[in-house]
C-alpha positions, 0 to 999 in steps of 0.5 A: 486499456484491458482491465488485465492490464491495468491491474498489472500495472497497479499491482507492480508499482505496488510491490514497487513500493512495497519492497522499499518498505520491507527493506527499509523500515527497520533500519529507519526505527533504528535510525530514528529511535530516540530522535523526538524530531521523527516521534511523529512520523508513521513508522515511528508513532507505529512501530510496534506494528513492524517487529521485524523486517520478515513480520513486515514481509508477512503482513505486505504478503498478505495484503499482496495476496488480498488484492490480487484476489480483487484484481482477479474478480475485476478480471473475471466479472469483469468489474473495472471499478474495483481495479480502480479501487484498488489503485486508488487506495495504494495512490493515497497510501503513497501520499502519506509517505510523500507528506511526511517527507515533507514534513519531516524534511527527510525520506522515509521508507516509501517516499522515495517509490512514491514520489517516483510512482504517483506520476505514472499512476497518475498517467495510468487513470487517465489512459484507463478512464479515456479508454474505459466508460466507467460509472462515476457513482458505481466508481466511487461507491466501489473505490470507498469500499475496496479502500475501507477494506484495504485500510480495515485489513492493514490495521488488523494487520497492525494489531496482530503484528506481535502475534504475527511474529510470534508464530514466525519465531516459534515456526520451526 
């Protein structure tokens, strides 16, 4: 399997995801606002990190747009691992989702596309490594580095939420 083509895949069941995040998010802090059963859950604990669903829109747009950077050099150099780097990460945001599905026995905004994603996924790593020789070391170095830059980048996003959506109120 090409890298292209690989990194196809990853970016599509991405935005998969993604988009059910952008839709759904408010109307879940809505849904489970004063509910001491979901204090816990991600959004919830987090949700001054998602003032509104154009703001949440912004930021996955940006990390949309960051990792189709790193596709493109995994591309280009060619460099497989950061591909697989970047498949890796998403693959671990999406088990958060699934965790606190079970955890909170309910489907939150994301769960849903990762329970259905995270087999596919699954099926793409093993096609890209049966038809790929990749280095494990030089895999697992990248994969810690492109996934601590991907988490980096999500809680700088997180952080500048409200000034985010204050250049979106104050845009025209």
């Amino acid at each position: 399997m090409k890298i292209a083509f690989f990194s196809f895949i990853a970016i599509s069941l991405f935005m998969i995801h993604e988009f059910e995040e952008i839709i759904l998010i408010q109307p879940w802090l809505e849904y489970s606002n004063n509910k001491t059963i979901y204090e816990d859950e991600m959004f919830v604990k987090g949700k001054d990190g998602y003032p509104s669903t154009s703001a949440i829109a912004l930021m996955i747009g940006e990390e949309y747009l960051l990792s189709i950077i790193i596709l493109i050099l995994a591309i280009l150099i060619p460099r497989p691992e950061l591909a697989v780097g970047i498949l890796f990460a998403h693959t671990l945001h999406l088990f958060s989702h699934i965790i606190d599905a079970i955890r909170f026995h309910c489907w939150p905004p994301g769960s849903v596309t990762a329970v259905i994603t995270i087999p596919l996924i699954i099926i793409l790593f093993v096609l890209f490594f049966k038809q790929n020789k990749l280095n494990i070391l030089s895999t697992v170095i990248t994969t810690v580095l492109v996934s601590a830059l991907l988490l980096g980048n999500l809680r700088l996003l997180h952080y500048l939420a409200p000034h985010i959506q204050n250049w979106i109120n104050n845009y025209y």
